[in-house]
C-alpha positions in Angstrom: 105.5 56.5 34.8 102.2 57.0 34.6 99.0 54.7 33.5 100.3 53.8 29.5 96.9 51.5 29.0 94.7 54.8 28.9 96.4 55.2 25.5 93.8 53.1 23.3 90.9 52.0 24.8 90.3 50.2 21.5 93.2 47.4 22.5 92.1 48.0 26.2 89.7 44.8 26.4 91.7 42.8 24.0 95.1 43.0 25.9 93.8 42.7 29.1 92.8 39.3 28.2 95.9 38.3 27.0 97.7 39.3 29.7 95.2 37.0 31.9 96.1 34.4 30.0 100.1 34.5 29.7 99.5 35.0 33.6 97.8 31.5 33.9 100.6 29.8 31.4 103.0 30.9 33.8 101.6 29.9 36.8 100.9 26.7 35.0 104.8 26.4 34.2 105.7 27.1 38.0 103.3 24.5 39.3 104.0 21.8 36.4 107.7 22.7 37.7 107.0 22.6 41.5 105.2 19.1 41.0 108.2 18.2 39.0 110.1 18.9 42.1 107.6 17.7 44.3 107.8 14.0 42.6 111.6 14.1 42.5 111.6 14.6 46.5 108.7 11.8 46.3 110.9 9.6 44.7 113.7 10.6 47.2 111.5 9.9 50.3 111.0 6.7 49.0 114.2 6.0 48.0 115.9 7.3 51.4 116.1 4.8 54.6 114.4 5.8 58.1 114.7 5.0 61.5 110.9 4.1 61.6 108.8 2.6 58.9 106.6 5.1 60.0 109.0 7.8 59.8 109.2 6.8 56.1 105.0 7.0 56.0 104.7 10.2 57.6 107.8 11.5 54.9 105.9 10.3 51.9 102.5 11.3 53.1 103.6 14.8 53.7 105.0 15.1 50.0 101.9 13.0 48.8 99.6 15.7 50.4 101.7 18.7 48.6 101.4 17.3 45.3 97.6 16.6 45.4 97.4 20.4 46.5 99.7 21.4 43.1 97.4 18.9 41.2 94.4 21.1 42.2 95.9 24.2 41.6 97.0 22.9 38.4 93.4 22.0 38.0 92.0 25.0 38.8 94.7 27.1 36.8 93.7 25.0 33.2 90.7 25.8 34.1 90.5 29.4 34.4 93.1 29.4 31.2 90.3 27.8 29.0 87.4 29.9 30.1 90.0 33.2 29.4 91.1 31.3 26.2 87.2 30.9 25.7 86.4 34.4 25.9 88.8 35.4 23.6 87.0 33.2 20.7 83.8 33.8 19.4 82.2 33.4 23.1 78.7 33.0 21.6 79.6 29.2 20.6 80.6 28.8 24.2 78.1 30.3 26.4 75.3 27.9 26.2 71.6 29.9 26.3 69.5 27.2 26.4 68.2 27.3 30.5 
């Protein structure tokens, strides 16, 4: 197996794109997933009975804490997606010239 891409340079810029951009869409589909998760076991902590009402606050804080991190990533995933997506259409209506 060696490198297939060498194969046409003409499709070389053009695929390489969209594989950057079915990478993004299924990172976004793990994280939309995880934070699906991540809301569930929110729910859950909530839900559940502790020994401590602090107990119960640290619990929820914790999940709290990992679902503003997969917000941000989510974030920063769309927004890498449309600047690829951006690219791929006529970039000169996107990149702005006037400095």
């Amino acid at each position: 197996g060696g490198p297939v891409t060498e194969n046409k340079p003409a499709a070389a810029s053009d695929s390489s794109q969209s594989v950057a951009v079915k990478m993004l869409l299924k990172r976004m589909q793990e994280l939309q997933q995880q934070l699906r998760e991540q809301q569930q076991q929110l729910a859950a902590a909530q839900a559940a009975s502790y020994s401590t009402p602090e107990a119960k606050e640290a619990v929820v804080m914790a999940i709290q804490g990992q679902i503003s991190d997969t917000n941000a990533a989510l974030a920063q995933v769309t927004a890498n997606l449309v600047r690829e997506m951006a690219k791929g259409s006529g970039s000169g209506s996107v990149v702005n010239t006037t400095a």
